[in-house]
C-alpha positions as CSV (number, residue, x, y, z in Angstrom):
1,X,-13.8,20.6,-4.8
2,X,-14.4,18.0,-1.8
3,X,-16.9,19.1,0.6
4,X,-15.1,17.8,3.6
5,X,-18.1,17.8,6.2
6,X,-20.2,15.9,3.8
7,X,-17.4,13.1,3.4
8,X,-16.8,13.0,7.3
9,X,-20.1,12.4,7.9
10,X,-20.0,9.1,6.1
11,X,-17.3,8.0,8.9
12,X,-18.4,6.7,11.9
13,X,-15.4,7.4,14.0
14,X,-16.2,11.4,13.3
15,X,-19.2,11.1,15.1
16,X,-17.1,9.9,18.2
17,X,-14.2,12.1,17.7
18,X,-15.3,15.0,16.1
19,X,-12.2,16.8,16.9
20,X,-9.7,14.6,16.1
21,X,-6.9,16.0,13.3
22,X,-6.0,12.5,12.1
23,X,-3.1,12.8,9.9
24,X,-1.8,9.0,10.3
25,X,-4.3,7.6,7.4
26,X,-0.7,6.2,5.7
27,X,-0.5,3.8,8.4
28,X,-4.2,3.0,8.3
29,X,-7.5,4.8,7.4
30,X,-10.5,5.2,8.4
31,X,-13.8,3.4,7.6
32,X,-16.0,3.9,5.1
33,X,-19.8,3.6,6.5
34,X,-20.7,2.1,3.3
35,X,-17.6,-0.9,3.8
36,X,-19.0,-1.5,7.7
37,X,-22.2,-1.4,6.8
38,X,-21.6,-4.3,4.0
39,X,-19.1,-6.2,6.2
40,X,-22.1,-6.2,9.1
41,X,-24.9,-7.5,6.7
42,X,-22.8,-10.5,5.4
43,X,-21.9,-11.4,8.8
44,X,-25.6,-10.8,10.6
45,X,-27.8,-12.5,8.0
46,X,-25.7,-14.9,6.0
47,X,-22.1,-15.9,6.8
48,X,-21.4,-19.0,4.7
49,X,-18.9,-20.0,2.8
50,X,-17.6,-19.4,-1.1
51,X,-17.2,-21.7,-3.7
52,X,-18.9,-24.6,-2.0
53,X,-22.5,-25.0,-1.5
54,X,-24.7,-25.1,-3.6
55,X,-28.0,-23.5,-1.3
56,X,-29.6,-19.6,-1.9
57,X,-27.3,-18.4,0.8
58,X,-23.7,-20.0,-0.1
59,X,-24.7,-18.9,-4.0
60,X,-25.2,-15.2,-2.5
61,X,-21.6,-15.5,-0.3
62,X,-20.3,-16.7,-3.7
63,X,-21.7,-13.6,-5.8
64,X,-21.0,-11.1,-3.4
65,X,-17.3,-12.5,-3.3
66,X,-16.3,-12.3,-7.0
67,X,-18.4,-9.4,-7.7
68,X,-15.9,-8.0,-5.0
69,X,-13.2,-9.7,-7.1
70,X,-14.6,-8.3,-10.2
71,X,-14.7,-4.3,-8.8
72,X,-11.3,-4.3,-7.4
73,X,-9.9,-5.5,-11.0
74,X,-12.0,-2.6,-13.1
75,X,-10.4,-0.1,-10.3
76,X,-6.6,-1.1,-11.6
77,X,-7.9,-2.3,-15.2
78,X,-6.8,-5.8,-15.1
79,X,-9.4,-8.9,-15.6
80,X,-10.9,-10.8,-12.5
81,X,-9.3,-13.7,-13.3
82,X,-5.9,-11.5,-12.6
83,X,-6.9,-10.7,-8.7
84,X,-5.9,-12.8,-5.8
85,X,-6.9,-11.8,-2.4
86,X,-4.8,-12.7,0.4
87,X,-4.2,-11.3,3.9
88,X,-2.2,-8.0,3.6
89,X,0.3,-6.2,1.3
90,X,2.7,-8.3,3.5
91,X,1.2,-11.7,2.7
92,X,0.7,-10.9,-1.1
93,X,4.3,-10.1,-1.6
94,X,6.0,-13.0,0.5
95,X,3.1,-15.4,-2.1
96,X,4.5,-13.5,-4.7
97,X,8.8,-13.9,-3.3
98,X,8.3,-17.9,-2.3
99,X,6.1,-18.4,-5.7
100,X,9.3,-16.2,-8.4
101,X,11.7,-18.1,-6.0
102,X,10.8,-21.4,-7.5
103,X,12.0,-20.0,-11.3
104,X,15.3,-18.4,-9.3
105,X,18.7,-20.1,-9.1
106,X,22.0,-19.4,-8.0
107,X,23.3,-16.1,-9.4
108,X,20.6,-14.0,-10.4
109,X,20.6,-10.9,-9.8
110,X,17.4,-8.6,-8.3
111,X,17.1,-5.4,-7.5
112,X,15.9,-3.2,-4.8
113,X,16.0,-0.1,-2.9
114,X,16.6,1.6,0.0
115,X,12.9,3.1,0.1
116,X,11.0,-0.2,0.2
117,X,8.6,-1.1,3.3
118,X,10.3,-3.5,5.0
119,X,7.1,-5.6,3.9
120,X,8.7,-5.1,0.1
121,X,12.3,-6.0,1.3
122,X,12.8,-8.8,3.8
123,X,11.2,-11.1,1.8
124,X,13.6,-10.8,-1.0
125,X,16.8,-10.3,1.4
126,X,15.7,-13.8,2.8
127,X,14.8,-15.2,-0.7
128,X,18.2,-14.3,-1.8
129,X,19.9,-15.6,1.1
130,X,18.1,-18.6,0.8
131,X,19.1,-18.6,-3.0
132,X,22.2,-17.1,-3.1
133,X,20.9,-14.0,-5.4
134,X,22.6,-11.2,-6.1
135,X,21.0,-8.1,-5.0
136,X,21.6,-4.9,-6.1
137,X,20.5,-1.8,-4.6
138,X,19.4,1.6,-6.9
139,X,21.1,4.5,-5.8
140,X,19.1,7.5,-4.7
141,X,18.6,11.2,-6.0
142,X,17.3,13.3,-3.2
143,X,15.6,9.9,-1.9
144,X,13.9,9.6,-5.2
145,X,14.7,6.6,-8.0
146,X,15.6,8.0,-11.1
147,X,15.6,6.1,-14.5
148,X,19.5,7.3,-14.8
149,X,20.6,5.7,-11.5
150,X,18.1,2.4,-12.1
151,X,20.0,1.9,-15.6
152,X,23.3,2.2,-13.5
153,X,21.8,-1.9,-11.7
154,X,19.8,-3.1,-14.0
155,X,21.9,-5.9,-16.4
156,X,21.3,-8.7,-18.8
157,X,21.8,-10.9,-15.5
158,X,18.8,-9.2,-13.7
159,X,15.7,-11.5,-13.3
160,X,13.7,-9.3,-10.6
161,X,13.1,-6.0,-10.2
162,X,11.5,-5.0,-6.6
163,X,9.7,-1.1,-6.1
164,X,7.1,0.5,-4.8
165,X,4.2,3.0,-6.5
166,X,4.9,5.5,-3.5
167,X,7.2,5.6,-0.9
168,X,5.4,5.9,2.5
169,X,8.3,7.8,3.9
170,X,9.3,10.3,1.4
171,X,5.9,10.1,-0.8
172,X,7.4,10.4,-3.9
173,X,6.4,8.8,-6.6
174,X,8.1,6.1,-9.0
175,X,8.5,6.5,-12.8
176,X,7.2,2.9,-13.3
177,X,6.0,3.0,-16.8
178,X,9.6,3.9,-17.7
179,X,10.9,1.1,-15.2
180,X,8.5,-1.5,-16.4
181,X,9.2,-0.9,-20.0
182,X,13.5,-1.5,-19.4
183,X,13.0,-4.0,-16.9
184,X,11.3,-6.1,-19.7
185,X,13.7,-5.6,-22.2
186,X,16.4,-7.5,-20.2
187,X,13.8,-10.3,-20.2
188,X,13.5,-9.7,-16.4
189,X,10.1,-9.2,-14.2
190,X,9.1,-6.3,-12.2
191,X,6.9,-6.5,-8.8
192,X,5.6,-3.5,-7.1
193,X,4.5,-2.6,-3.6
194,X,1.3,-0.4,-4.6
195,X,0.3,-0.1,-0.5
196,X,0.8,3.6,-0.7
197,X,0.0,4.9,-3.8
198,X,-3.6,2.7,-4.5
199,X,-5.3,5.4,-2.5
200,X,-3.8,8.2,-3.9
201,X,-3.4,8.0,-7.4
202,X,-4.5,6.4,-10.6
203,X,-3.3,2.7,-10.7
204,X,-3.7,1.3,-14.2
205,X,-1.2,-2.1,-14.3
206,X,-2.3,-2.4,-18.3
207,X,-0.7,1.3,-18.8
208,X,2.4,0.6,-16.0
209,X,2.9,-2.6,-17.4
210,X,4.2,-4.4,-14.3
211,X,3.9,-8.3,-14.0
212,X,2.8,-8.2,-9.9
213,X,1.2,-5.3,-8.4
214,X,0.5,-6.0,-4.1
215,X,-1.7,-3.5,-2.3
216,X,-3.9,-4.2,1.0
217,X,-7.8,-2.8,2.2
218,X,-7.3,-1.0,5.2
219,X,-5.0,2.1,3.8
220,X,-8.0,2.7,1.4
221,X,-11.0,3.5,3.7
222,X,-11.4,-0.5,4.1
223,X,-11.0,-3.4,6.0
224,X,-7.9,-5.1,8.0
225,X,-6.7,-8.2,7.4
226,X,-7.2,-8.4,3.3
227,X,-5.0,-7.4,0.8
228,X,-4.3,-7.5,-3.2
229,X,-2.0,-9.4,-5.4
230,X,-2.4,-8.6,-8.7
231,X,-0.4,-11.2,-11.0
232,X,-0.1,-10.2,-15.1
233,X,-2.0,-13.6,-16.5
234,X,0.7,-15.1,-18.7
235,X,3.0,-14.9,-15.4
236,X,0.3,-16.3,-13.0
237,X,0.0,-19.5,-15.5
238,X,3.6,-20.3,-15.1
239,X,3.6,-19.9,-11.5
240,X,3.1,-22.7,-9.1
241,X,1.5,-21.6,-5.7
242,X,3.6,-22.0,-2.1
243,X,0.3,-22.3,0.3
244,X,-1.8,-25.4,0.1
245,X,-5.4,-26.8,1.6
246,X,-8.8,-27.0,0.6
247,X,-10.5,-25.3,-2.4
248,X,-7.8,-24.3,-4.8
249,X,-7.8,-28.2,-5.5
250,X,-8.7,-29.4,-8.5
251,X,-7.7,-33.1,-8.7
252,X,-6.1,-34.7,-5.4
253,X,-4.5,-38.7,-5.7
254,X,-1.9,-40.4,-3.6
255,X,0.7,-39.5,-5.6
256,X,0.0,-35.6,-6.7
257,X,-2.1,-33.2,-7.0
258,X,-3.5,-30.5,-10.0
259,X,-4.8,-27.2,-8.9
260,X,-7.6,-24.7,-10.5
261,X,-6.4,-21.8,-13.0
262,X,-5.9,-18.0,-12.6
263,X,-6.4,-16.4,-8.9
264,X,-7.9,-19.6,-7.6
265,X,-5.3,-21.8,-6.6
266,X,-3.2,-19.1,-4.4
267,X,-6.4,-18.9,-2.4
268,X,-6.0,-22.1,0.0
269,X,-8.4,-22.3,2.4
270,X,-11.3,-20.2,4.0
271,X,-10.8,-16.7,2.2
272,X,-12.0,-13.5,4.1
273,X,-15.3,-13.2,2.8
274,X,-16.6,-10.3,4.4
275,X,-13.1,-8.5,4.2
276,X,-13.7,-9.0,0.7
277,X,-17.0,-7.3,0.2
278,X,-16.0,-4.4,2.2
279,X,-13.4,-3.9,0.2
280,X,-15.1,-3.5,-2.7
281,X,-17.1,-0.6,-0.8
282,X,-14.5,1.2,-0.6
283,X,-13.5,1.4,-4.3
284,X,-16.8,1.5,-5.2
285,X,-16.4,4.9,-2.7
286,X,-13.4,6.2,-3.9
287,X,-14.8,5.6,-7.8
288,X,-17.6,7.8,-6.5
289,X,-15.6,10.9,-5.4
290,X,-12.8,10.4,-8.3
291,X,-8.9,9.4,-7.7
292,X,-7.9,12.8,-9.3
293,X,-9.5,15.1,-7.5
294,X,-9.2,12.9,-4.0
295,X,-5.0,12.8,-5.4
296,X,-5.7,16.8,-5.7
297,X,-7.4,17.6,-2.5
298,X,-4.4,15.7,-0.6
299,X,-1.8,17.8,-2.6
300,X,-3.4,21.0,-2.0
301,X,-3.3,20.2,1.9
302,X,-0.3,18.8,1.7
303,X,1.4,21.9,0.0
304,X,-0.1,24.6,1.9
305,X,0.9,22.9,5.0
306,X,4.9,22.6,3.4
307,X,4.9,26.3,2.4
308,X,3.9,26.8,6.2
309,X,6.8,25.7,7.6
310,X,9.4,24.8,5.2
311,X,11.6,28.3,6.1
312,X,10.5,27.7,9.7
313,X,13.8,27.9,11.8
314,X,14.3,24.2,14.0
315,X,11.8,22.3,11.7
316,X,13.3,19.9,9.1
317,X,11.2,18.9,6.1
318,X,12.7,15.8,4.4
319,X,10.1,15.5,1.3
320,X,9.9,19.5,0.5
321,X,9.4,19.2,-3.6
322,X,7.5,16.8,-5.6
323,X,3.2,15.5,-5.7
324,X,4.0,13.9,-2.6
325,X,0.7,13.5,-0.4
326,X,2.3,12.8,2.8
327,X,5.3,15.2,4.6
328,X,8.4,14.1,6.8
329,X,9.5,16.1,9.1
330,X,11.7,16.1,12.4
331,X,12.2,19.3,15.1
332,X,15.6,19.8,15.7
333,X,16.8,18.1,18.8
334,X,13.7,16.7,19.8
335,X,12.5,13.2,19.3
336,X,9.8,12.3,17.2
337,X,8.0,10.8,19.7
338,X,8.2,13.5,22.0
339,X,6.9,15.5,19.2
340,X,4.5,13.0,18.5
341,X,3.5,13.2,22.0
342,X,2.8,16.9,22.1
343,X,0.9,17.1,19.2
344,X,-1.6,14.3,20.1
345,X,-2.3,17.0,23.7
346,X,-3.3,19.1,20.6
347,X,-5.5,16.6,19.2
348,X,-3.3,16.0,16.5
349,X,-2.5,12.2,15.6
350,X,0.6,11.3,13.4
351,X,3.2,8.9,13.0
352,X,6.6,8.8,14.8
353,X,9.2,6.5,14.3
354,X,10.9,4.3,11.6
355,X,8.0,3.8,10.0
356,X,9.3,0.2,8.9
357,X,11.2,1.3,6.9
358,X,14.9,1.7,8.8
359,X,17.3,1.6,5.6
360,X,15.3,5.4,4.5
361,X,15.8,6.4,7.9
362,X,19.6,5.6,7.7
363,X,19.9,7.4,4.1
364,X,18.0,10.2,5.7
365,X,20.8,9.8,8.8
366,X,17.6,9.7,11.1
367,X,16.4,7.2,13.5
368,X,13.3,8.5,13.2
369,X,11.2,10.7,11.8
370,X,7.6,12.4,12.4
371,X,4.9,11.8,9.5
372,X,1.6,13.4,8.6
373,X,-0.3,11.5,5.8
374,X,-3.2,13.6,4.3
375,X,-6.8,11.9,3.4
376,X,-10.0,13.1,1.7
377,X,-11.4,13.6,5.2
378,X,-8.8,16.5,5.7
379,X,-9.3,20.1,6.2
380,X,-7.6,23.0,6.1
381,X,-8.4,23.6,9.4
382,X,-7.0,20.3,11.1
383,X,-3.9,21.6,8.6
384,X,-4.1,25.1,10.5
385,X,-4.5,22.9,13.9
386,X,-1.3,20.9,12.6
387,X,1.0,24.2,12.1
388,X,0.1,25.2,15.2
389,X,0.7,22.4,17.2
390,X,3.9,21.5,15.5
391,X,5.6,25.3,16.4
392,X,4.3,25.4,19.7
393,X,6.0,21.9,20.1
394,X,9.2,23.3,18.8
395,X,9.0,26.7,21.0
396,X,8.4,24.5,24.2
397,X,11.2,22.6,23.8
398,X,13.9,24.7,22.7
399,X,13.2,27.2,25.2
400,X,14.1,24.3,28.0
């Protein structure tokens, strides 16, 4: 069992707000201490740069770096050499759209689905208009893929095959070891937005068997501004990268250039070093308290809140059944960001809106919806706080 006073003591921003019922952590989480308290040292008392000088204190930046590199690939079982950081979940899956685009032609045919972030869907609707791809979209099942309906699109002709790990509005999860394993039979590649689901449940890309696994550092206790691209390594070798500059050289002449192997050369330029250690904090923070029972913890909240207010007259629960750790909900006739609104009076923080994520909205017929996320820093008592505030929302507004 989590002991939920001891883990908020070891974040900072509970010492401000100690009051706050922050049930938003899908959007972003808190921080760790132990990932501030890293990012701080490398930025007081060294600062340099990776994978160039050859002093005490560009050798330590260096270390710290890939032992960062190195932590992040034991947490999803793939090899270092496999790990590429880059910006954001955003930034690793537009690298990973611009770098499959180059093997694309006229004709093929990907697939998607109404779920994705938008993060996992522009960049493939503007790939394949740029391409002329076909793009097929799996029909849902009570706004969950199922193998049946993904057999329905997938084809001999399919080359890509776009999903996420969770979907951050409906939470469910995606049968991806299933997916994988008839996505490669049709000779066809399968890339999957992890952003949701790397905090919540066990991510093993050796067991999933999926070619390109994107994921970013401040959903998971960690930093902003650093993210994960995760690239099978027979894939990576065949890939050429789309971003360019300094470091991921390794021969430059006047008439062409080579560039390093594995993760190296899609890292152009400066990377974000102390991003980087921090990150690895925060693994080495969630290794420490144990996926499972954090993915447990977050259920059990997550449930008792559902079976709260699931038969509660004017409230509309869109994600009722399944180990979804995250619940979307509207109050009839009021908009979420009234409700929203009301709710932070209460001291309640969630999400209201599209989420980014409009096509779910549309197959939900919603323009928006309200969302409370739960994290290992949750209580039964914020969930208490929660109920409360969300009827007492609903009773002030449909008594106007």
């Amino acid at each position: 069992m989590i002991d939920v006073k001891k883990i908020r003591a070891q974040f900072p921003v509970y010492s401000k707000y100690p009051e706050m019922r922050f049930f938003d952590s899908a959007a972003s989480a808190f921080k760790h201490q132990s990932v501030i308290e890293a990012m701080m040292d490398y930025l007081s008392f060294n600062g340099t740069n990776v994978h160039r000088g050859v002093y005490q204190l560009a050798a330590e930046s260096t270390t710290k770096y890939e032992h960062a590199r190195s932590v992040i690939a034991k947490f999803i079982n793939a090899s270092a050499e496999e790990v590429i950081f880059t910006k954001s979940t955003t930034h690793s899956i537009n690298l990973a759209a611009n770098s499959l685009g180059l093997t694309l032609q006229s004709g093929d045919e990907i697939i998607l689905s109404e779920l994705e972030h938008h993060s996992n869907l522009l960049p493939w609707l503007e790939l394949a208009s740029r391409l002329n791809l076909v793009v097929k979209f799996i029909p849902l099942m009570d706004g969950m893929i199922t193998i049946d309906n993904f057999k329905t699109v997938l084809t001999n002709k399919t080359k890509l095959v776009i999903t996420h790990h969770m979907s951050n509005v409906m939470g469910y999860e995606t049968p991806l070891q299933e997916m994988a394993k008839l996505t490669h039979e049709v000779g066809a590649k399968i890339i999957v937005d992890a952003a949701q689901s790397i905090v919540h449940i066990k991510t093993d890309v050796k067991a999933l068997d999926v070619d390109m696994l994107a994921f970013s550092g401040h959903k998971i206790y960690g930093p902003n501004g650093i993210g994960v691209l995760y690239i099978k390594r027979g894939l990576m070798s065949k890939l050429s990268p789309t971003e360019f500059g300094g470091e991921k050289v390794d021969k430059v002449h006047l008439d062409g250039s080579t560039w390093k192997s594995g993760a190296y050369k899609f890292e152009a330029g400066t990377p974000a070093i102390a991003e980087a250690i921090g990150l690895a904090k925060a693994f080495e923070f969630i290794d420490s308290i144990g996926i499972e029972n954090i993915h447990q913890h977050e259920l059990h909240l997550r449930n008792y809140v559902v079976d709260k207010l699931k038969d509660e007259p004017g409230i509309t629960v869109f994600n009722k059944h399944g180990e979804s750790t995250l619940l979307s909900f509207n109050i009839d006739e009021v908009h979420p960001h009234d409700t929203s609104s009301f709710l932070d009076q209460h001291g309640v923080a969630v999400r209201a809106g599209h989420h980014c994520n409009q096509l779910t909205m549309k197959y939900l017929n919603q323009d928006a919806t309200v969302r409370a996320s739960f994290a290992i820093y949750n209580s039964i008592e914020d969930c208490d706080i929660l109920i409360k505030a969300i009827l007492e929302t609903r009773d002030f507004f449909h008594s106007i």
